[in-house]
C-alpha positions in Angstrom: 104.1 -214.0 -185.8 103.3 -216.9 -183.5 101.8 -216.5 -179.8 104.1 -217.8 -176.7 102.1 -221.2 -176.8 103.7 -222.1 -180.0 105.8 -224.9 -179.3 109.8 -224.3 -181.1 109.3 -227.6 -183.4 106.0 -226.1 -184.7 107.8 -222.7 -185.3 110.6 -224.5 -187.0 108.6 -226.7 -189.7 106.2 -223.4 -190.7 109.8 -221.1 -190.9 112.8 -222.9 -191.8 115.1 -220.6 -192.9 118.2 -222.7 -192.1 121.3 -223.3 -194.5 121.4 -227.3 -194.6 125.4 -227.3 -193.7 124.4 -226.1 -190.4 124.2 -228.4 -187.6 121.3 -228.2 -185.1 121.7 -229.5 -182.4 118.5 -230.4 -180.7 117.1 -231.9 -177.3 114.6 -235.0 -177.7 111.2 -232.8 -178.0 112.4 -232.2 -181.3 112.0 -235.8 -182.9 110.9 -236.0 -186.8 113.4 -232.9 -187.1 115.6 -234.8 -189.9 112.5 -235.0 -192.0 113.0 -231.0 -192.3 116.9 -230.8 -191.6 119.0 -233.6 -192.6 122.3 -232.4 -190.3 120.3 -232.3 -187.3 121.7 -234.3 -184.1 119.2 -235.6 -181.3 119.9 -238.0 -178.8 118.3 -241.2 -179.4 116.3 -241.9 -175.6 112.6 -243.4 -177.0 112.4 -247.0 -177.7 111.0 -246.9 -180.9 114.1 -244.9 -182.0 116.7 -247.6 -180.2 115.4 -250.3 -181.6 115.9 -249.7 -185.4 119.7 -249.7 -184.9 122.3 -252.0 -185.4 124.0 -253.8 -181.9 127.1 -251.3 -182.5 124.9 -248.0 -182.7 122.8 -249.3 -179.9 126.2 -249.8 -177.6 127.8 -246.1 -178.3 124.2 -244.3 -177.9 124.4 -243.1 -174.5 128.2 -241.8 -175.3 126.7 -240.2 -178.3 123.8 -238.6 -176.1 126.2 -237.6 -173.8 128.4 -235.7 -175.9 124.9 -233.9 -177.5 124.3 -233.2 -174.2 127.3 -231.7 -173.0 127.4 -229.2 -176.0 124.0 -228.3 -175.7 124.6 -227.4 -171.8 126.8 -224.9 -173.5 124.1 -223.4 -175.7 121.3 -223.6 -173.1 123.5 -221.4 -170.4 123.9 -218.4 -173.0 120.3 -218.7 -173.4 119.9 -218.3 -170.1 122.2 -215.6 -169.9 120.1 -213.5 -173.0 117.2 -213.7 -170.6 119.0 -212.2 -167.2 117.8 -209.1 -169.7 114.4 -209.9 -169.6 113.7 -209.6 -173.3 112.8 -212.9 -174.0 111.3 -213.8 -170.7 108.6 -211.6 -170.4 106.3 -209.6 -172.9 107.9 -207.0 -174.4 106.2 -204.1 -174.0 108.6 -201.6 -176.1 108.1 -200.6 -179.4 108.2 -203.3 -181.6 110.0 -201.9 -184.4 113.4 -201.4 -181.9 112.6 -205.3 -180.5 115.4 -207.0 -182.7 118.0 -204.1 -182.1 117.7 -204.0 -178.4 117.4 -208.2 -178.9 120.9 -208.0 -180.7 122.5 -205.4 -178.0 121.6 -208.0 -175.4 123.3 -210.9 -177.3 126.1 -209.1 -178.2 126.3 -208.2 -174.6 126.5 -212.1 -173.5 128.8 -212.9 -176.8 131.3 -209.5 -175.2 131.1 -211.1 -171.8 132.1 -214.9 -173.1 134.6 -213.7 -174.7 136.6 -211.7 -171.9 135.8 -214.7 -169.6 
């Protein structure tokens, strides 16, 4: 288990569980991910980063951000939705051993709701 100061990259590297033919798609505090995931997409934004590519990469980049973007608005407003329950946003204070059922009755809650919508 990891305490809430853990930052998401640093719970990534220590757990990765993820089937490589999955694509993560990941905002810019996430740099270094392709070392651990090779189909990982993050928008290019330091200048480090822009400057290794070729003239052609460097002219479609903010397209290409924008469109990583866009999708992970999507992701980031079910997320937001999960923690209308509370669950995730505040300590849970349950027992622990019925955290990932009530955590899946929540999601499937948001996934129920998507779809009718």
């Amino acid at each position: 288990m990891f305490n809430g100061k853990a930052h998401d990259g640093t719970i990534f590297k220590q757990t990765i569980c993820v089937n490589p033919n999955i694509l993560i798609l990941a905002d810019s505090g996430y740099r270094g991910m392709h070392k651990y995931h090779a189909n990982a997409l993050i928008p290019i934004r330091h200048k480090a980063d822009i400057e290794k590519l070729s003239d052609d990469r460097k002219l479609s980049r903010k397209a290409d951000n924008k469109k990583i973007a866009s999708q992970r608005m999507k992701i980031e407003h079910v997320i937001g939705r999960v923690k209308n329950f509370k669950i995730v946003a505040h300590k849970y204070r349950n027992r622990i051993k019925r955290l990932l059922l009530r955590f899946n009755l929540f999601c499937g809650i948001v996934n129920f709701d998507y779809v009718l919508a």
